[in-house]
N, C-alpha and C positions, 0 to 999 in steps of 0.2 A: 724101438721107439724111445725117444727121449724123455725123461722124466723133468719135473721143476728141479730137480738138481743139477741138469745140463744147461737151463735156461740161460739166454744172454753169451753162450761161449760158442765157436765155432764148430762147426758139423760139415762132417761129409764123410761119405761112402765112399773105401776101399774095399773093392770083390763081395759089395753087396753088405760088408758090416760098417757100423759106425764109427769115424775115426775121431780124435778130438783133439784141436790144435791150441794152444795158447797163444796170446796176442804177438807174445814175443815172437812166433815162428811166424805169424801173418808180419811183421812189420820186417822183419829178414827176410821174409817172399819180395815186400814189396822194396827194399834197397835193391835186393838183386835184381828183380826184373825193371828196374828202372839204372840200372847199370847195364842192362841190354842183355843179360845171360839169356840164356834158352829155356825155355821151360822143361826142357829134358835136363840139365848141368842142375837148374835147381832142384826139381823132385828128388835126383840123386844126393846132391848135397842136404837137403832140408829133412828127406824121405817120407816125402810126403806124395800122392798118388797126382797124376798128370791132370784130372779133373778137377781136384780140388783147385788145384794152380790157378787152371781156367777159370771157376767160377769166383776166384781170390782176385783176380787180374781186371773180370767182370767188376765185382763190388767196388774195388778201390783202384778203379782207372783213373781217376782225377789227381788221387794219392801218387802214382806211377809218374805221370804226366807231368805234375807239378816239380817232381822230386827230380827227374829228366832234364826239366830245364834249370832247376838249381846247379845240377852237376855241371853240365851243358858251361853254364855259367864260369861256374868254378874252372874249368877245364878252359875254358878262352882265357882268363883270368892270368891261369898259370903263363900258358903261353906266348900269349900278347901282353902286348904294356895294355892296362887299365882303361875302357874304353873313354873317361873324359881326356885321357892322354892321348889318345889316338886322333880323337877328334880336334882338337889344339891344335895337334901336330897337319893334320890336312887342312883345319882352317888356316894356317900361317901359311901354310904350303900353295892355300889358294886365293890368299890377301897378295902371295910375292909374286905370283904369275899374272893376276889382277892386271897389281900394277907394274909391271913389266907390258901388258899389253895393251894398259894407258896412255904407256909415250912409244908406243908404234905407232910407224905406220900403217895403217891398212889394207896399203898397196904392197906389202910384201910378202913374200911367201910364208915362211915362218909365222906369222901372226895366225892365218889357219890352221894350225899346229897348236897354237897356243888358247883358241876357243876351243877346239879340242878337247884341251886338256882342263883346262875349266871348266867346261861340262862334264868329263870325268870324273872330275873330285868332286863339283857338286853331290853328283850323284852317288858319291861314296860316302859323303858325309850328310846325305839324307837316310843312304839304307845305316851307317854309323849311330845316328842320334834316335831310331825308331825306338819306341817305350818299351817298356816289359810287359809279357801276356803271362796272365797266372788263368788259372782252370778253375771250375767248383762244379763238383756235381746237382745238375738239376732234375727233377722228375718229370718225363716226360709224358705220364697218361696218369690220372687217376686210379686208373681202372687196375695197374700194375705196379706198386710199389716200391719193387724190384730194379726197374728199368732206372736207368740212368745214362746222362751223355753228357759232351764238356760242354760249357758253356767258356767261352774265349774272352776277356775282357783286355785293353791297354791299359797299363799302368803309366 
């Protein structure tokens, strides 16, 4: 049983005894598993018991979530040009074919090639410009205090 000297600090039962984790081990829970490791690769690395993980994973899924699409982020980042570059670059890309299929004809073949394709880049440059979704955990009963689920908003 935990006394007011454990109060406020994390708890949980390995093989039925009390284990005690510091914040620092919960917020390296939560990088890793928001870097997609397994929850076996971290228990081993953190050593800390597979339950605990799970109920760590339960409390700060928004923490996880958030920190996922951060990387997420970073990670396109690296590899892609910068997405207001991306989006420049297919608006120009769909201002030239525009007007390219301004001074067709629209008895020609090509021209339906060319709506085409303008409706392709629209449409790349609408899923392009969609906002940023962040998470925050909210409570979903009263009755459980516990409980929690993401809430999705656009930025």
């Amino acid at each position: 049983m935990a006394g007011p000297r454990n109060a406020g600090r994390n708890r949980a039962e390995c093989n039925g005894k009390p284990v005690m984790k510091d914040q620092e081990t919960v917020q390296k829970f939560i990088e890793l598993r928001a870097q997609g490791l397994s929850y076996r690769a971290i228990a081993r690395q953190l050593n800390v018991a597979l339950g605990t993980l799970v109920h760590w994973s339960r409390e700060h899924q928004h923490l996880i979530e958030n920190l996922r699409g951060i990387e997420w982020e970073d990670f396109l980042a690296r590899i892609l040009a910068p997405k207001q570059q991306r989006i420049q670059a297919l608006a120009a890309e769909l201002r030239r074919l525009e007007a390219e299929l301004a001074g067709r004809d629209l008895s020609s073949i090509p021209t339906a090639r060319l709506h085409g394709l303008v409706e392709l880049l629209r449409r790349r440059l609408e899923r392009e410009s969609g906002g940023l979704q962040f998470n925050a955990g909210v409570q979903l009963s009263r009755d459980d205090d516990t409980r929690e689920a993401i809430q999705q908003w656009k930025a």
